[in-house]
MIMILO-713654 format. One line per field, with one value per residue: x, y, z of N, C-alpha, C in turn; residue in three letters; residue number from 1. Coordinates in steps of 0.02 Angstrom, whole numbers. Layout:
<nodes>
nX: X/...
nY: Y/...
nZ: Z/...
caX: X/...
caY: Y/...
caZ: Z/...
cX: X/...
cY: Y/...
cZ: Z/...
kolkol: Ala/...
bavex: NUM/...
</nodes>
This chain:
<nodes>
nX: 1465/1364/1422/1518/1409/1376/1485/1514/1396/1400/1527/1469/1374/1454/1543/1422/1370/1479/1515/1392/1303/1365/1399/1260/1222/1276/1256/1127/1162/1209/1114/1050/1101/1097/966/940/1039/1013/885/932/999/894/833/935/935/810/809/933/854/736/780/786/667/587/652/592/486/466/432/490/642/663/536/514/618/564/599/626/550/639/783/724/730/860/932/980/946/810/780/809/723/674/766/838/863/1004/1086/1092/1151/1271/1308/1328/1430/1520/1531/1443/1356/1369/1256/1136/1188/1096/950/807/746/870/922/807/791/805/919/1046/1065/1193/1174
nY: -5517/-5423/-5375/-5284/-5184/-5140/-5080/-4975/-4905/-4852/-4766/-4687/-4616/-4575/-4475/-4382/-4349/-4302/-4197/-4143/-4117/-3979/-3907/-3896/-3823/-3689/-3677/-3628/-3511/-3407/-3398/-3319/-3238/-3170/-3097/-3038/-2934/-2875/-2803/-2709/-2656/-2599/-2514/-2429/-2368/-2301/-2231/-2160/-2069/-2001/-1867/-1834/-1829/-1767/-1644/-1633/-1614/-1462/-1335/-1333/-1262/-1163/-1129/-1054/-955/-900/-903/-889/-977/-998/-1002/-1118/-1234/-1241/-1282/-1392/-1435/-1430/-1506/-1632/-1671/-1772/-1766/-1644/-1479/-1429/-1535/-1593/-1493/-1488/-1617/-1628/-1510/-1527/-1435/-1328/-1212/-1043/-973/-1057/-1028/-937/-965/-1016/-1139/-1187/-1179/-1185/-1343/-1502/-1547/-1706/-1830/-1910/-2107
nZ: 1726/1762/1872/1818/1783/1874/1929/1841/1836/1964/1942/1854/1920/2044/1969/1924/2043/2097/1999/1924/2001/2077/1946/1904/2008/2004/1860/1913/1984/1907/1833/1915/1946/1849/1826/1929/1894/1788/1847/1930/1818/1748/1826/1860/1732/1749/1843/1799/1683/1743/1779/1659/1588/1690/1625/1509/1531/1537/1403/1257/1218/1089/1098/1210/1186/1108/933/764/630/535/588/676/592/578/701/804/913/884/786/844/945/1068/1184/1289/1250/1289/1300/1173/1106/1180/1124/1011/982/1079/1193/1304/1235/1263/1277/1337/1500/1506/1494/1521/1520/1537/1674/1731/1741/1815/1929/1906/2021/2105/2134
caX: 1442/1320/1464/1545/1370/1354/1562/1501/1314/1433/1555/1421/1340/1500/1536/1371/1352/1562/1518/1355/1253/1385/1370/1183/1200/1323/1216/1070/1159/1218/1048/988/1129/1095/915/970/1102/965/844/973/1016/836/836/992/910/754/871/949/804/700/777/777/594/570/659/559/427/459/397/541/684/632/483/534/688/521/652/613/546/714/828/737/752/949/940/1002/890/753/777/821/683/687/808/834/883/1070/1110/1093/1196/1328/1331/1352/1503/1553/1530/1384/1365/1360/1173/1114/1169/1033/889/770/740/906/916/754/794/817/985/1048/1095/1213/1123
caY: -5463/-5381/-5334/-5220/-5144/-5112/-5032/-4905/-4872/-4839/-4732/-4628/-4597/-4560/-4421/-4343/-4305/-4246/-4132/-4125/-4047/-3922/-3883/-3875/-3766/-3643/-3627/-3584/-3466/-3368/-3366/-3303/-3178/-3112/-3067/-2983/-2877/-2852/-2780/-2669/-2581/-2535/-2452/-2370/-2316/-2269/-2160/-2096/-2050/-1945/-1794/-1803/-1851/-1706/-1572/-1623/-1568/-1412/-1300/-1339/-1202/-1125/-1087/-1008/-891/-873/-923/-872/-1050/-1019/-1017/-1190/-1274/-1238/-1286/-1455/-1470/-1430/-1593/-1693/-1655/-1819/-1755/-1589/-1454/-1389/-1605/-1583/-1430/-1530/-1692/-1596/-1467/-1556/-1398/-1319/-1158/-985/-937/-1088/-1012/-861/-991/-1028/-1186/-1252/-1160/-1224/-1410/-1550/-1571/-1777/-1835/-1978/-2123
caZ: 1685/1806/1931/1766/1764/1940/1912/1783/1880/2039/1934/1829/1999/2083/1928/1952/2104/2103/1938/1897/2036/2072/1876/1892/2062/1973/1823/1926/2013/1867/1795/1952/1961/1746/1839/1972/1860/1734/1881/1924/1760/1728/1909/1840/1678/1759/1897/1759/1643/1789/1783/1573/1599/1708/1598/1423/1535/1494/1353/1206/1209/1042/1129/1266/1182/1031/905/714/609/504/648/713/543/567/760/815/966/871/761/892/1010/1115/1206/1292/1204/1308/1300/1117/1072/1197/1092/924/977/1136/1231/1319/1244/1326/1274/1377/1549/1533/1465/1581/1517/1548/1753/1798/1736/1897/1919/1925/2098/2099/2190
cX: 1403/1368/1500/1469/1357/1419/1544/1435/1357/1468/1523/1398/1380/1493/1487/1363/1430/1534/1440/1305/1286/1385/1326/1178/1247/1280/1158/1080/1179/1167/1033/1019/1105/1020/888/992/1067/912/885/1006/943/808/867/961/866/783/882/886/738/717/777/719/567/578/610/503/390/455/470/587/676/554/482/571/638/583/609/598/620/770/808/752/830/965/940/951/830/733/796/775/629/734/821/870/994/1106/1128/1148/1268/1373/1353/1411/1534/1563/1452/1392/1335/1275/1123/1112/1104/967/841/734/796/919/853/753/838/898/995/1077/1141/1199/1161
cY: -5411/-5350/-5281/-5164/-5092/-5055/-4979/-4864/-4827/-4775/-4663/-4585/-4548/-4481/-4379/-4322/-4271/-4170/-4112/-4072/-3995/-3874/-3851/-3813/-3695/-3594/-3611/-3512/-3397/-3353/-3339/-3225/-3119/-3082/-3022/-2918/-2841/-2794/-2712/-2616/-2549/-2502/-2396/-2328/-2281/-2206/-2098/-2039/-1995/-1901/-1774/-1777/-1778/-1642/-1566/-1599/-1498/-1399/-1322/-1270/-1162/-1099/-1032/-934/-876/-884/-915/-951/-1043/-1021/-1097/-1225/-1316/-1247/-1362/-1478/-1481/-1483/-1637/-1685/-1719/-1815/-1669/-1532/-1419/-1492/-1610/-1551/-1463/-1583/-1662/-1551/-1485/-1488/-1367/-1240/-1104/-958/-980/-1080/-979/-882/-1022/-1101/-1254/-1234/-1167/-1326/-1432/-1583/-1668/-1803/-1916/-2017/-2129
cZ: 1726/1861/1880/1775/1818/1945/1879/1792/1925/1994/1892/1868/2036/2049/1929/1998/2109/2055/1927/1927/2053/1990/1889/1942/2033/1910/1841/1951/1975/1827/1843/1968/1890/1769/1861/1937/1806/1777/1881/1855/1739/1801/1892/1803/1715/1823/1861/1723/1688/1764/1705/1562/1622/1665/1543/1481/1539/1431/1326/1187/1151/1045/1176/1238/1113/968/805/672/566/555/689/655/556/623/766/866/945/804/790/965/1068/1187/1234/1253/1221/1308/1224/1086/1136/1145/1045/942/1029/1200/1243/1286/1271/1343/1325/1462/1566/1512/1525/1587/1553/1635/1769/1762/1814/1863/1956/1984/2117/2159/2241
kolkol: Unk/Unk/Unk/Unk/Unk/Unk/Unk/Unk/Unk/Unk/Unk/Unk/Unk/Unk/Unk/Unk/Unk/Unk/Unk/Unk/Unk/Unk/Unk/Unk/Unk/Unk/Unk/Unk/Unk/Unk/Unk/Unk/Unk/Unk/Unk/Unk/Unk/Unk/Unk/Unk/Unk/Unk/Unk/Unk/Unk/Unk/Unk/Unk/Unk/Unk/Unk/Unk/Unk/Unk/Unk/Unk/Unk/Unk/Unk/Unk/Unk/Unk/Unk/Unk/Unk/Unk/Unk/Unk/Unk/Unk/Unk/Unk/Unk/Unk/Unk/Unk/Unk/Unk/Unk/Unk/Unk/Unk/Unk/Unk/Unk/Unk/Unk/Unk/Unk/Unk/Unk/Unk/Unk/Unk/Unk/Unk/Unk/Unk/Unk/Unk/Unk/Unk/Unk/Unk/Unk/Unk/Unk/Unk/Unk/Unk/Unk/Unk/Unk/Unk/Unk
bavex: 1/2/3/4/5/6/7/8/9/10/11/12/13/14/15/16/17/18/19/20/21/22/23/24/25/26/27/28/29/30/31/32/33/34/35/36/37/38/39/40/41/42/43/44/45/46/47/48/49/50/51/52/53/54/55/56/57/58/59/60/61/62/63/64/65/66/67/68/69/70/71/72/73/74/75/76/77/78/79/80/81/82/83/84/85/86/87/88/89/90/91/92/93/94/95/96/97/98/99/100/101/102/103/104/105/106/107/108/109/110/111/112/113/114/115
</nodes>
């Protein structure tokens, strides 16, 4: 009876060390990689997010172009003002439009520099 026990000690044993620590070394290394890959996208965001960062730090384009309070009511940037105001009037008509070249808000914003 004790030589079956020692057969199925030996073969548990055997199995473990075949499967188990490569298992265990696999899933450490994929946790160690989801940490890594995690580090890395808030580098990205924070890359990205500078030069947004930078532009809101200008005065709000209905300031600048003095803009009538009924004209911001009816202005997209100027309810979505998280966000700059020529990124805005993009997302909503999918084009930049023309009044934004001659704004001085949107030619002195930091242009994004791919890393």
């Amino acid at each position: 009876m004790l030589e079956w026990i020692d057969v199925i000690t030996t073969i548990a044993l055997g199995l473990l060390l075949r499967f188990g620590i490569p298992l265990a070394v696999t899933g450490l290394l994929v946790w160690w990689l989801r940490r890594v890959d995690l580090q890395w996208q808030a580098k990205a965001e924070d890359a990205y997010r500078a030069p947004l960062n930078a532009a809101l730090a200008w005065p709000p384009c209905w300031e600048v172009r003095n803009c009538p309070p009924e004209l911001r009511e009816k202005c997209a940037a100027y309810l979505q003002s998280g966000l700059p105001c020529w990124q805005v009037m993009r997302k909503t008509t999918g084009r930049l439009p023309e009044r934004c070249f001659d704004c001085l808000v949107f030619r002195n914003a930091p242009v994004a520099r791919p890393a």
